[in-house]
N, C-alpha and C positions, 0 to 999 in steps of 0.2 A: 740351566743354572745361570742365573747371574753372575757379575765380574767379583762382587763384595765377598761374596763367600769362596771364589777360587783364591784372589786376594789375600781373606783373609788365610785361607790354609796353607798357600803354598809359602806366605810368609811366614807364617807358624814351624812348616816344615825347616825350611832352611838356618830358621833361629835354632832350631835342636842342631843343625850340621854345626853351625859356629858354636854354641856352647860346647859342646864336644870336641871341636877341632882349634879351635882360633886359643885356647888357652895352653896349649901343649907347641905350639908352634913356633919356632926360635926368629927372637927378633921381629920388632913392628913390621917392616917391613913385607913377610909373607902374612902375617894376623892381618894388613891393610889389605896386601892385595885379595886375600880369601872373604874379609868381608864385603871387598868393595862386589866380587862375584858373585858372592851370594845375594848380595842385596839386588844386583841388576839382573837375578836370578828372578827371584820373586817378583820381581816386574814382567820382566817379556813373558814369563809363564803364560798369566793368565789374558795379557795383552794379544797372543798371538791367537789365543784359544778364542779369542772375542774380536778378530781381525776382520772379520767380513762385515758384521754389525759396527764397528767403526771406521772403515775405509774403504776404498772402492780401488777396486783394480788400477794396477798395480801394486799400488799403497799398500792394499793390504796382503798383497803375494810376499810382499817385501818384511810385513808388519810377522805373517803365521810365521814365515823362514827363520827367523830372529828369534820369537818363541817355539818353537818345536826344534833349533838349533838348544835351544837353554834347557828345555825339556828333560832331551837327550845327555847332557852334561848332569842334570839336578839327580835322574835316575840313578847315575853310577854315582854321585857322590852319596846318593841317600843312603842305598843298597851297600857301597864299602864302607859307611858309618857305621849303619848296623852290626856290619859284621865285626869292624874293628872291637864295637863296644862288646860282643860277644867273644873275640877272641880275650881281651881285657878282664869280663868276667871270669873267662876259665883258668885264665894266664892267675888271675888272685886266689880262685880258688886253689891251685895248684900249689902257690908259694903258702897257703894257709893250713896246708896239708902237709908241703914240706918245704921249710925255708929256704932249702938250699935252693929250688926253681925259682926263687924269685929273680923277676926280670925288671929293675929300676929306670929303662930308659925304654921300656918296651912303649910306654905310653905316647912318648915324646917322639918316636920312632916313626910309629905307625900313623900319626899325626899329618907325618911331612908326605908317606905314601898315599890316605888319601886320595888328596888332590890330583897327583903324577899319577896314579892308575885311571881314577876318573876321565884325566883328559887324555889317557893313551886310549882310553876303552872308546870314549866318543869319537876321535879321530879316526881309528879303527873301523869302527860301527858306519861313520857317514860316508869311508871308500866301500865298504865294502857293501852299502846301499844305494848309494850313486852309478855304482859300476853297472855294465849292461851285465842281468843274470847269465850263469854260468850254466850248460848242458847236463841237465841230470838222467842218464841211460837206466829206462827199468824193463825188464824182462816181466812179461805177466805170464803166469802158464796158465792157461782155459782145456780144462776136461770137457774130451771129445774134438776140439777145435778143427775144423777140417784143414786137409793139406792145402788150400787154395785161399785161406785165412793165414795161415804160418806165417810171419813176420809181417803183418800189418801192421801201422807203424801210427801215433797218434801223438801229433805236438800240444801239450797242455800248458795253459799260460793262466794263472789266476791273479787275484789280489795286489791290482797293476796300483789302484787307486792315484790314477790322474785327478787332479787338482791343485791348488794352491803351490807345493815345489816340486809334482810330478807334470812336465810338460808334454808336448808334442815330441823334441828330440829325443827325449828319453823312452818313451813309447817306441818311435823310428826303431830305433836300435833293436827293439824285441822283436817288433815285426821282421826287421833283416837279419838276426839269429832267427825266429822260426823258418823263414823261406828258405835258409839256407840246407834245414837238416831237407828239406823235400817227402813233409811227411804227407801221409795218404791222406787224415784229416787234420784242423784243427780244432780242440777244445778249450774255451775260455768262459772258466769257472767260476764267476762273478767278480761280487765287488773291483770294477772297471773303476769306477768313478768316484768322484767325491765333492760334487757340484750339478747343477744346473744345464740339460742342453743349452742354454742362451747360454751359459759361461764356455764351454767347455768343449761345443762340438769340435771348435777347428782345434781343437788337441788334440781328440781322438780320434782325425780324421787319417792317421797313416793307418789305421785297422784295414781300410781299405783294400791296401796293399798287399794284404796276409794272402796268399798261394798256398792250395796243397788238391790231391786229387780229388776228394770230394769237397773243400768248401771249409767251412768255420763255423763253428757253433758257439752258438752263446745261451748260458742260463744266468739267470740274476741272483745279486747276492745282497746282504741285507743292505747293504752302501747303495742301492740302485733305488732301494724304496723310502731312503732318507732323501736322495736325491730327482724324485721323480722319473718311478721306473715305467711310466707307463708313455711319456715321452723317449726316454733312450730306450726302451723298443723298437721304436717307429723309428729314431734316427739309427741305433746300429740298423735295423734292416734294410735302412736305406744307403748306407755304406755294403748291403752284401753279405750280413752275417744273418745265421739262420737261426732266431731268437724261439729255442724252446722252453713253452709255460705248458709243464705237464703234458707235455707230447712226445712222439715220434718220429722220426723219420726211417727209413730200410734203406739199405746201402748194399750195393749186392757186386759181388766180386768174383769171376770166373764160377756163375753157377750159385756160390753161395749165396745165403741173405742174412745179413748183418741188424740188429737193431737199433739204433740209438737215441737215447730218451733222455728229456731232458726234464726237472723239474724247478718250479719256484722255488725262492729262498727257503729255509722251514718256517719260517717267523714272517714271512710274506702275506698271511692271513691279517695281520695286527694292520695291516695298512692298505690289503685291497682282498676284503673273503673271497673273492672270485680266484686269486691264484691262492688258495690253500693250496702247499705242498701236498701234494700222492702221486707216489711213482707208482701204485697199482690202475689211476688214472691214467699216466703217460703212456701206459702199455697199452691200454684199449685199442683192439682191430689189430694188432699187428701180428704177422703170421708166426703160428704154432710151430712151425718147421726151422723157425730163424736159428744158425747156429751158435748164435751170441748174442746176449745181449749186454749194454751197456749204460749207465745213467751217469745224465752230468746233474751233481748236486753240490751247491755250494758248502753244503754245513757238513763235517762228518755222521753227524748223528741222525742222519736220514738214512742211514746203512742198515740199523734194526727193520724198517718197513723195507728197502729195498731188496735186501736178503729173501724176505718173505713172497715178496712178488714174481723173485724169480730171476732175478737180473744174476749175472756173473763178473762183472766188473762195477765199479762204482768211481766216478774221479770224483774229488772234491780239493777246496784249497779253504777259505777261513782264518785258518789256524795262524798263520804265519810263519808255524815252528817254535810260537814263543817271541819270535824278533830278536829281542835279547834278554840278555841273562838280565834277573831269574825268571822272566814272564813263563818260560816252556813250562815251569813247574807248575803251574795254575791252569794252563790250557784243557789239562786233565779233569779239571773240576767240572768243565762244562764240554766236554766233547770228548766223545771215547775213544777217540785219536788224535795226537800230534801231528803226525811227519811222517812219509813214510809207507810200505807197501804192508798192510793188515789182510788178515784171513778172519773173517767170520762166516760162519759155516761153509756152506758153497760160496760166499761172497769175494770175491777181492775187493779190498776198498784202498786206495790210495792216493796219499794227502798230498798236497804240494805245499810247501812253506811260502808259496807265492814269490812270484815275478815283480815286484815293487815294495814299499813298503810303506806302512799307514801311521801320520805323527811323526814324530822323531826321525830323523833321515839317519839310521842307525839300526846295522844289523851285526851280532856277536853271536854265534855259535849257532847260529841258524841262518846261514846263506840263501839268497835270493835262487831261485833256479826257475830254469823253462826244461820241462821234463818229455824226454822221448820216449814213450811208452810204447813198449813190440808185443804184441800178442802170438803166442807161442805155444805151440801143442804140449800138453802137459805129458811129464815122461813116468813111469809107474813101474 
């Protein structure tokens, strides 16, 4: 998309926020300050979204920060307009029904709110996305699981999306929260990125540093094949991470043998047919006797075929959780999971709302997390 038609919409958008708000607002004063917002709303918007295409590093780290900061501000004011005008509708209907509810200052009330929730929600949203994610503890119970599997322990890190105002330090910090739980493996579930090896390596170069007893996996997520997945292959491998496209590897523990498979994005075919997602491909050769197996899949909705293959765990991330309100409520539209620890049939599938977060440096009711996953004899 062009700059002209972000331009012209998001100007569009934000003239419904002020028609609606700038008139109910007491005294020039906040009408000045709200338009003058608005209007340098509608700028950085689509300015930050076109930041690489007109600036060059720094510049333009500097240029995306500024609009995906205004982004983040435009969403809550669009979303509490709406709602305001909906409350507004009902609030009429109500007094039309019966007089006595009528609420005369309710308009001019709700006007001045607004704003003030907007900017508690994005201030809110940009600590609570900034901040190094929070330890999320899940228990898996696997039928049959042997005693010498019983608490294997699995650090899942997804949807980091380094780039533009996700750097190096901020990465650091996940990697020194995962080493610290001291898990047996790591799994990181795509979308890493959101640039260029030539941009980006020395960002992503503390993955390095990730520890745990077997190793670090990586599968790709659709941000890997907007960003040329077929180079940060070759670079994570070469940092040490064991990048699987529709494969396996066996992991074998006091006797036991473990399997873990990994597959391309779903939508990984639209930019290289060669890694068509099938997790019934990543299983090929691997032994029949295995007491587990497991698939890292970026997208929830590769859970119908992995179900069918045979797998018994599934990690995925994608989703975000939604990020913030209301996005979770649309998540559903395209992926049959959110967030969260899911059962289909024999399957476990469990989402991560992601370890970073994409656009908007803002997250509200869906917390960033790096999730400990224990595998555990199921009890009957």
């Amino acid at each position: 998309m062009t700059l002209a038609p972000v331009l012209g919409l998001t100007a569009l958008l934000n003239l419904y926020i002020g028609i609606r708000l700038l008139p109910f607002l007491p005294g020039p004063v906040s009408s000045t300050l709200l338009a003058t917002v608005l209007l340098a709303l509608a700028l950085l918007i689509p300015l930050g979204l076109a930041a690489r295409r007109l600036a060059r590093p720094p510049a333009a780290d500097r240029l995306t920060w500024a609009g995906m900061l205004a982004l983040g501000l435009f969403s809550s004011l669009f979303v509490f307009t709406l709602l305001r005008d909906l409350v507004l509708l009902l609030a009429a209907v109500a007094a039309w029904l019966e007089p006595r509810l009528a609420a005369p200052g309710l308009a001019a009330l709700s006007a001045e709110a607004v704003p003030l929730l907007a900017l508690v929600a994005s201030l809110l949203g940009a600590f609570n996305a900034r901040r190094t994610a929070q330890v999320v503890e899940v228990d898996v119970p696997i039928d049959g699981l042997p005693a010498a599997l019983h608490g294997f322990t699995i650090a899942q890190i997804s949807d980091i999306h380094v780039g533009p105002t996700i750097k190096a330090p901020y990465l650091q910090g996940i990697v020194d929260a995962v080493n610290r739980l001291q898990a047996d493996m790591v799994a990181i579930t795509g979308d890493l990125v959101d640039g260029s090896v030539k941009e980006l390596a020395g960002q992503v170069a503390p993955l390095a540093g990730l520890s745990s007893r077997y190793g670090s996996f990586f599968v790709t997520g659709n941000h890997e094949y907007y960003s040329g997945a077929a180079s940060w292959i070759t670079e994570l491998r070469r940092l040490g991470l064991t990048v699987l496209v529709n494969q396996h590897v066996v992991l074998e523990q006091a006797g036991e043998r473990m399997v873990l498979a990994g597959v391309a994005d779903f939508t990984a075919h639209h930019f290289d047919p060669s890694h068509q997602s099938d997790p019934v491909a990543a299983l090929l050769g691997s032994p029949g006797d295995a007491a587990v197996r497991i698939l890292l899949a970026h997208q929830p909705r590769s859970a119908a075929t992995a179900e069918l293959a045979g797998f018994d765990l599934q990690l995925s991330g994608h989703t975000h959780g939604g990020q913030f309100f209301p996005w979770g409520y649309f998540v559903r539209f395209q992926q049959p999971f959110t967030a969260g620890l899911y059962r289909m049939g024999r399957l476990w599938v469990y989402v991560s709302r992601g370890t970073g977060y994409w656009g908007p440096p803002k997250r509200l009711g869906a917390p960033s997390e790096i999730t400990r996953l224990r595998l555990v004899t199921a009890q009957h």
